[in-house]
C-alpha positions as semicolon CSV with decimal commas, in nm:
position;residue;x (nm);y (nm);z (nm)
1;X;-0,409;0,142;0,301
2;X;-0,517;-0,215;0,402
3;X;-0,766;-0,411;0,165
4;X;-0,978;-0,528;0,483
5;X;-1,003;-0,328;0,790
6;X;-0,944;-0,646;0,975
7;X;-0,572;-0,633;0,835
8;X;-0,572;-0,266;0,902
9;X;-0,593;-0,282;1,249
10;X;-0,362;-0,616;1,257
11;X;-0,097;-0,427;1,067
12;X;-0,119;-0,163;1,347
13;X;-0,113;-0,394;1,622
14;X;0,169;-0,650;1,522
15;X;0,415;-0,297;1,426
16;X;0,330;-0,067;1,692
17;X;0,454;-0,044;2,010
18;X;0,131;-0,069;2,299
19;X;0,233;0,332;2,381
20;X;0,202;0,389;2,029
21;X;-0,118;0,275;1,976
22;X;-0,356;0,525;1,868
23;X;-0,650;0,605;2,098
24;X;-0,952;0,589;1,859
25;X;-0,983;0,463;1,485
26;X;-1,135;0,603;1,242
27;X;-1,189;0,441;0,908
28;X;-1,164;0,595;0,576
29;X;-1,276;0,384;0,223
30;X;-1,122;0,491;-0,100
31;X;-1,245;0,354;-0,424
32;X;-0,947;0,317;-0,680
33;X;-1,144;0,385;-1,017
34;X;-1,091;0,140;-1,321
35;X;-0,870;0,329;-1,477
36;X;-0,575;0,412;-1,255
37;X;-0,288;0,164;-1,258
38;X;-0,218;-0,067;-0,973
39;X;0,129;-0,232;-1,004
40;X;0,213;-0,513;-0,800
41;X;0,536;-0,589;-0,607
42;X;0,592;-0,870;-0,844
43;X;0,586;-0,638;-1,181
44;X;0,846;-0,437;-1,033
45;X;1,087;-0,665;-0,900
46;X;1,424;-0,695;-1,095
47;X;1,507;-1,035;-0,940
48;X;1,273;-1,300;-0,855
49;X;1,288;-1,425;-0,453
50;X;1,322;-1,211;-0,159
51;X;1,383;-0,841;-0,247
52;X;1,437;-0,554;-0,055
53;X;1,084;-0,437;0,026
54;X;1,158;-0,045;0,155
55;X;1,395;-0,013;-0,114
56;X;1,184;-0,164;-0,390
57;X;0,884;0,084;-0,233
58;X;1,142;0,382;-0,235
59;X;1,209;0,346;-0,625
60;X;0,852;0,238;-0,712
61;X;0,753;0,593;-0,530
62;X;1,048;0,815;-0,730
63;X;0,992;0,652;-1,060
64;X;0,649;0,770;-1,074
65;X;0,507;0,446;-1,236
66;X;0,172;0,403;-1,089
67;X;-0,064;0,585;-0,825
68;X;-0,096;0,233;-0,687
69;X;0,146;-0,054;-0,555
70;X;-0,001;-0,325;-0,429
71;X;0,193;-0,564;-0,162
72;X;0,145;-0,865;0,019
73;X;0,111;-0,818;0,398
74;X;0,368;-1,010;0,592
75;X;0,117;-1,050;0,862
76;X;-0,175;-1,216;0,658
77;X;0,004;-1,317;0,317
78;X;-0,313;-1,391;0,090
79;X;-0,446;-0,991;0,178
80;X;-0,282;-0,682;0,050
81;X;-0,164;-0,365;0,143
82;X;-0,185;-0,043;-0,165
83;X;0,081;0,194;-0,178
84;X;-0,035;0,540;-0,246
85;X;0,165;0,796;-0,449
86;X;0,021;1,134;-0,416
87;X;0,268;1,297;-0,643
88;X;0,163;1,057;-0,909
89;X;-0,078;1,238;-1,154
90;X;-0,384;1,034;-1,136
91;X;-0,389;1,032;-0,759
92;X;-0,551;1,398;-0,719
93;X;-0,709;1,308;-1,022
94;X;-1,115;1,411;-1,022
95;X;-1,340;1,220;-1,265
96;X;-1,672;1,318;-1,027
């Protein structure tokens, strides 16, 4: 989940291949509500400098620390990307 739709479709263009490219977009908003925790690559990582992205994103997902990680797009690095864990409890969480 980009923060912009700009960087969405950037993302998707820079780490696809042209055949890959989807035909049609459609967008989908999600609100992250106050109260869910958004960790951010930097919280997480044991060493400072360059870290292992995947494999930082692999433990982040099987710890089960947040619903949220946010991380700095490669492409455009002042934007971010969020990480969604759906087995994390407050992800299916309803407070409607």
């Amino acid at each position: 989940m980009a923060e912009t739709v700009s960087l969405a479709v950037l993302e998707n263009l820079v780490h696809m291949s042209r055949q890959d490219l989807p035909a049609g977009y459609v967008i989908v908003a999600a609100v992250i509500p106050d109260h869910v925790r958004v960790l951010r690559v930097e919280e997480i990582a044991s060493e400072p400098g360059p870290v292992d992205e995947r494999a930082l994103g692999d433990r982040w997902f099987d710890s089960g620390a947040s619903a949220v990680l946010e991380v700095r797009s490669r492409v455009v690095p002042i934007e971010h990307s969020y990480l969604l864990n759906p087995e994390h409890p407050d992800f299916a969480e309803n407070h409607g």
